[in-house]
C-alpha positions in Angstrom: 5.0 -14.7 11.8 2.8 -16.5 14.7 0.2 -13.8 13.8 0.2 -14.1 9.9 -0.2 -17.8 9.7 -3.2 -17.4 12.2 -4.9 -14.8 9.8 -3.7 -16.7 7.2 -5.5 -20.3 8.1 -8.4 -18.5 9.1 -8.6 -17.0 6.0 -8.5 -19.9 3.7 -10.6 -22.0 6.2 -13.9 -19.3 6.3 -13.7 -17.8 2.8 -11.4 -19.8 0.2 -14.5 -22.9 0.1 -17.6 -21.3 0.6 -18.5 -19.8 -2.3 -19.7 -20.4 -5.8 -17.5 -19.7 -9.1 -19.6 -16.6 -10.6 -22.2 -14.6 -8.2 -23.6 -11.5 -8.1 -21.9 -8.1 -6.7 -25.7 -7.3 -5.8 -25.3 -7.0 -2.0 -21.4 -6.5 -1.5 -21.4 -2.6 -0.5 -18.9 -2.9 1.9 -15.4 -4.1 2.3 -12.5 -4.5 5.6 -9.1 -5.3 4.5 -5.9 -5.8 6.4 -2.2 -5.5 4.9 0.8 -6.4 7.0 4.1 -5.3 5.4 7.7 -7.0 6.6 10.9 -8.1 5.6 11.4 -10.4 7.8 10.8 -13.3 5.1 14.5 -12.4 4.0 15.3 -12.8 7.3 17.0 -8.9 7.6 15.2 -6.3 9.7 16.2 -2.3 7.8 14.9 0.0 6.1 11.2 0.0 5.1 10.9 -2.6 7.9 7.2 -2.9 8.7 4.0 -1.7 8.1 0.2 -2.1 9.1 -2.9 -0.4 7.5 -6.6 -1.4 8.3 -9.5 -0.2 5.4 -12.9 0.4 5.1 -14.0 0.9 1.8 -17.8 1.7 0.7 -19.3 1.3 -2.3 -21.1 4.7 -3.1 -25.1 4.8 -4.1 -25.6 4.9 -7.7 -28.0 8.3 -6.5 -25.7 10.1 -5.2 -24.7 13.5 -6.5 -21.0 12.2 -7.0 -22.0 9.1 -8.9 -24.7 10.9 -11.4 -22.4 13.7 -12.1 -19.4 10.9 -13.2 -21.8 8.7 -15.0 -23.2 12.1 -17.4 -21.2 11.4 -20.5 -23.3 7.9 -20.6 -20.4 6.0 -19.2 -21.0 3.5 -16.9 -18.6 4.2 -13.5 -19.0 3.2 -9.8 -17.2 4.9 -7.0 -15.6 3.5 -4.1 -14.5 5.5 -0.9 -12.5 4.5 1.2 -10.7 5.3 4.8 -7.5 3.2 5.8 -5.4 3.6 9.3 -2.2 2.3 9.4 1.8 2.5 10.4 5.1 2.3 8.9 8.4 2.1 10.9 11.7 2.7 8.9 15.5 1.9 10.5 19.0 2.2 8.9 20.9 -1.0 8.3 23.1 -1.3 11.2 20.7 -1.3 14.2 23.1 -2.0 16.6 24.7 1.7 16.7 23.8 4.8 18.6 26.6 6.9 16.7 25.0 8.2 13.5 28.0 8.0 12.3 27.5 4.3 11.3 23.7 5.3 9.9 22.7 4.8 6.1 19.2 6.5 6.8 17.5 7.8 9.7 14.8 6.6 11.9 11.6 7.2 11.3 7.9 5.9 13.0 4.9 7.5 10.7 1.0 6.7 12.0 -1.5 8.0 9.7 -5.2 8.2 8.4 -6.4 8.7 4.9 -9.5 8.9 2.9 -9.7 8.5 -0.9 -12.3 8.1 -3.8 -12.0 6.1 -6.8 -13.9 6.3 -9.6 -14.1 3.1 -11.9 -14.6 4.1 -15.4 -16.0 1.0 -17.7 -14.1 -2.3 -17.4 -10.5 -0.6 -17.5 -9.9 2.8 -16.2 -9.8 4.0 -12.8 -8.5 7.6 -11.5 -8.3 7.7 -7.8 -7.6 10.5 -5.8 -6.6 10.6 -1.9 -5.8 13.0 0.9 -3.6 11.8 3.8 -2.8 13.3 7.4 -0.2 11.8 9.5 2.0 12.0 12.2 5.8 11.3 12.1 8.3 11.4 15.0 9.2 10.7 18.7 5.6 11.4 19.1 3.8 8.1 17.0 5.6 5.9 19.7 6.6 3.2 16.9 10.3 3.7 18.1 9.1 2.2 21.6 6.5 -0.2 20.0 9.9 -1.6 18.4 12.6 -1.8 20.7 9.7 -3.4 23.3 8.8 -6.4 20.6 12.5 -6.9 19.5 12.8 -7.3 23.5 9.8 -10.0 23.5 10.8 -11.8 20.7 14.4 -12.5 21.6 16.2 -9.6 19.0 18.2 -7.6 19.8 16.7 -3.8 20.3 17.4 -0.8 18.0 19.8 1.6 19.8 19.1 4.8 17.5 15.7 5.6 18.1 17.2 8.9 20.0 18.2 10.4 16.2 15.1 10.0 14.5 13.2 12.5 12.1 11.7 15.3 14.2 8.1 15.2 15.3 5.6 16.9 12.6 2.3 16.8 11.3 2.2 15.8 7.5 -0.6 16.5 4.7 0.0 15.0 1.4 -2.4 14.5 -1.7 -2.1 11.9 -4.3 -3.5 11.8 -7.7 -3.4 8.0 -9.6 -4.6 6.4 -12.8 -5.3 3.1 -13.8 -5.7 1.7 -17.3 -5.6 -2.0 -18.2 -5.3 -3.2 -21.5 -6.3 -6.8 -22.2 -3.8 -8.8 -24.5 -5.2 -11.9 -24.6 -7.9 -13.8 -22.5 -4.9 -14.5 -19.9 -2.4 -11.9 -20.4 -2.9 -8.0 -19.7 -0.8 -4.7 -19.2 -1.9 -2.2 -16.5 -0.2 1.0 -16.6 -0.4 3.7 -13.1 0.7 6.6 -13.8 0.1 9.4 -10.7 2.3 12.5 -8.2 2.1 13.0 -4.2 2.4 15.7 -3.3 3.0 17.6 0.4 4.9 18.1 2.6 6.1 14.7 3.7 6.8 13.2 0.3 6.7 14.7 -3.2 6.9 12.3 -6.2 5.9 11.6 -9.5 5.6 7.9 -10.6 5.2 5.2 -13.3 4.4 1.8 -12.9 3.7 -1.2 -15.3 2.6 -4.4 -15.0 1.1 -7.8 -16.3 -1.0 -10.1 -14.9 -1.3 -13.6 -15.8 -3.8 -16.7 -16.2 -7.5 -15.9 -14.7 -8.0 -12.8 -13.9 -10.6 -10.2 -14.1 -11.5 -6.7 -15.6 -9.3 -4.4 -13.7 -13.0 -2.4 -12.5 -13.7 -5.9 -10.8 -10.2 -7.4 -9.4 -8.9 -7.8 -6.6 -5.7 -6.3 -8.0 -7.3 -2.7 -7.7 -9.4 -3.5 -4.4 -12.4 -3.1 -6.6 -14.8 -5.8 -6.1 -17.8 -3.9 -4.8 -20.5 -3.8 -7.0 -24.2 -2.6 -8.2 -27.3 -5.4 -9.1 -26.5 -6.8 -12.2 -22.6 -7.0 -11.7 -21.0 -10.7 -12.1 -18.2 -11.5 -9.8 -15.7 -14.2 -11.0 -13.4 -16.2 -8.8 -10.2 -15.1 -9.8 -6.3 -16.7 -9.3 -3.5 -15.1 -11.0 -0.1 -13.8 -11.1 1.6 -10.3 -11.3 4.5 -9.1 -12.2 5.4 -5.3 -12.3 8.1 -2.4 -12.3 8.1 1.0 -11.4 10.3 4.2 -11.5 9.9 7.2 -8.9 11.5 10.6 -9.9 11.6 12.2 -5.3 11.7 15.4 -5.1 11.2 15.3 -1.3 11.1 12.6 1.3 10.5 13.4 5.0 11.8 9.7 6.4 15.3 10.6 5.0 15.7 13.9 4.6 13.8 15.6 7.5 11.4 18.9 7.5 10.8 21.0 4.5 10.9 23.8 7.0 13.9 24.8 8.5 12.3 25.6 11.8 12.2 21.9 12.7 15.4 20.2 11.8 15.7 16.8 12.5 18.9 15.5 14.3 20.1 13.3 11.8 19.0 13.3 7.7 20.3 12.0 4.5 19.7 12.9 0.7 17.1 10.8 -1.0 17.9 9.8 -4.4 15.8 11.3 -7.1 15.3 8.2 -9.0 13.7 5.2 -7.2 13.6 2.2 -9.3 11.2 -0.9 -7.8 10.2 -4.2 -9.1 6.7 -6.3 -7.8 5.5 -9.8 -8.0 3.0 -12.2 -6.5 -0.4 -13.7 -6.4 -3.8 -12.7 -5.5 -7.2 -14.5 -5.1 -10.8 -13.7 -5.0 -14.1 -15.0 -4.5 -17.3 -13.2 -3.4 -16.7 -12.4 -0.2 -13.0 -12.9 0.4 -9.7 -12.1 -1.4 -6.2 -12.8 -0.4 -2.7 -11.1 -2.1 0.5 -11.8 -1.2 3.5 -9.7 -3.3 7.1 -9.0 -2.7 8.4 -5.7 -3.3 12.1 -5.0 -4.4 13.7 -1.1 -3.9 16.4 0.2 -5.9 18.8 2.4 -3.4 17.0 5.7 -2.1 19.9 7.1 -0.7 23.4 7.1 -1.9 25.1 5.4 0.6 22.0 2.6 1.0 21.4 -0.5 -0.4 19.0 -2.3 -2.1 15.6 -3.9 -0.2 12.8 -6.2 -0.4 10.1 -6.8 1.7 6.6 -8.9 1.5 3.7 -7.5 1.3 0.2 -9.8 2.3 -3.4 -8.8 2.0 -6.9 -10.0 3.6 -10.5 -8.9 2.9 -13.6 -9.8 3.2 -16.7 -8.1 2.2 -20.1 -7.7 2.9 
């Protein structure tokens, strides 16, 4: 918590004052964002428990091969690349047990790298797709990086780490659209609709959701990390608030139910649900350079025996 209110003043202090109401997009090519997940603001410590993920994003050159082939059909798009890093760490309820005979879900520590491309059609359509390689298991050292801070910070340390999914190398693609459509000058409905698919998740999704009092076109918000521009594009300072829901149909999920191949069973593993119901809401604001987003996510039960979970989600990036 230490470490978020640190970012957090820093943030507001460099970026939230600095910079006019409307400016140009004319030399923001670039873009570094950090997002710190944690459900430690409803003071519980389980399931989806924390997460980290550092991005680069780049604005591709309106001469590149990519760009002219997407703008052909006289269409105005941009594309954005991007590369994140991150980490997720996931524990069953009771953390106090060795036995997994008193486990809801396994233990699971996931590092991985990603690259996607976005293309952003107009003011309110963007298709993005991404490729992802990670690492899951004994191997990522997560279970270690938790019991040791747990020590540090006076918590008591997980005792199951021993039964977590099996180490294994996972490659998953995911294909998502965007598409926005604008209500009234301060009420919208954005719709993502998209699949992952691989083998360490496989899911198809919908997701709705509305954002409220000054926002932007969803091509230029900071709602779809999209505020890299070419000469001639307006940047508006935007504050506004979101509120979303979302339905999963799983076929497969690695963190709770172990390999797809039977060659590398995992020592403990539980049946994921195939219907994942989530809920979203929260705030985000942008100016030129910097953009903050803070949201909390709610999870219906993925596995029979689980319960339900929130966690926060919080969001910093400057660009350049």
């Amino acid at each position: 918590m230490r470490i978020i209110l640190t970012i957090s003043i820093l943030f507001f202090s460099n970026y939230c004052f600095s910079f006019s109401r409307i400016d140009t997009l004319k030399n923001l090519k670039n873009e570094v964002s950090l997002t710190i997940d944690n459900d430690i603001l409803f003071f519980i410590d389980w399931y989806y428990t924390a997460g980290h993920e550092l991005a680069y994003r780049k604005l591709l050159s309106e001469q590149s091969n990519l760009v002219k082939r997407f703008n052909q059909k006289h269409v105005d798009s941009k594309v954005i690349s991007s590369i994140n890093f991150g980490n997720k760490i996931f524990t069953p309820k009771k953390t106090k047990f060795a036995n997994t005979l008193n486990m809801d879900r396994p233990y699971a520590g996931y590092t991985y790298l990603d690259y996607s491309i976005s293309r952003l059609k107009g003011l309110s359509s963007i298709a993005n797709l991404e490729f992802e390689l990670g690492l899951v298991g004994k191997a990522t050292g997560l279970g270690q990086v938790q019991q040791w801070w747990h020590k540090q910070v006076g918590y008591e340390a997980p005792r199951g780490w021993e039964s977590q999914i099996a180490n294994e190398f996972i490659f998953n693609i995911s294909y998502q659209l965007q598409k926005s459509i604008k209500i009234s000058p301060d009420f919208d409905l954005v719709s993502n609709t998209g699949f992952v698919a691989g083998t360490g998740m496989n899911k198809i999704n919908q997701d709705l959701t509305v954002r409220l009092i000054d926002f932007s076109p969803l091509t230029q918000s900071v709602f779809s990390n999209s505020l890299l521009g070419n000469e001639g594009d307006l940047i508006k300072e935007e504050v506004f608030l979101f509120f979303g829901c979302g339905v999963d149909y799983v076929v497969s999920n690695i963190f709770l139910e172990g390999s797809l191949f039977n060659g590398n069973p995992s020592p403990f593993t539980v049946d994921a649900n195939n219907w994942l119901f989530r809920k979203n809401c929260g705030i985000m604001y942008a100016k030129k350079r910097g953009s903050f987003a803070f949201s909390v996510i709610s999870l219906g039960k993925e596995m029979e025996k689980g319960k339900k979970h929130s966690y926060a989600s919080i969001r910093f990036s400057q660009r350049f």
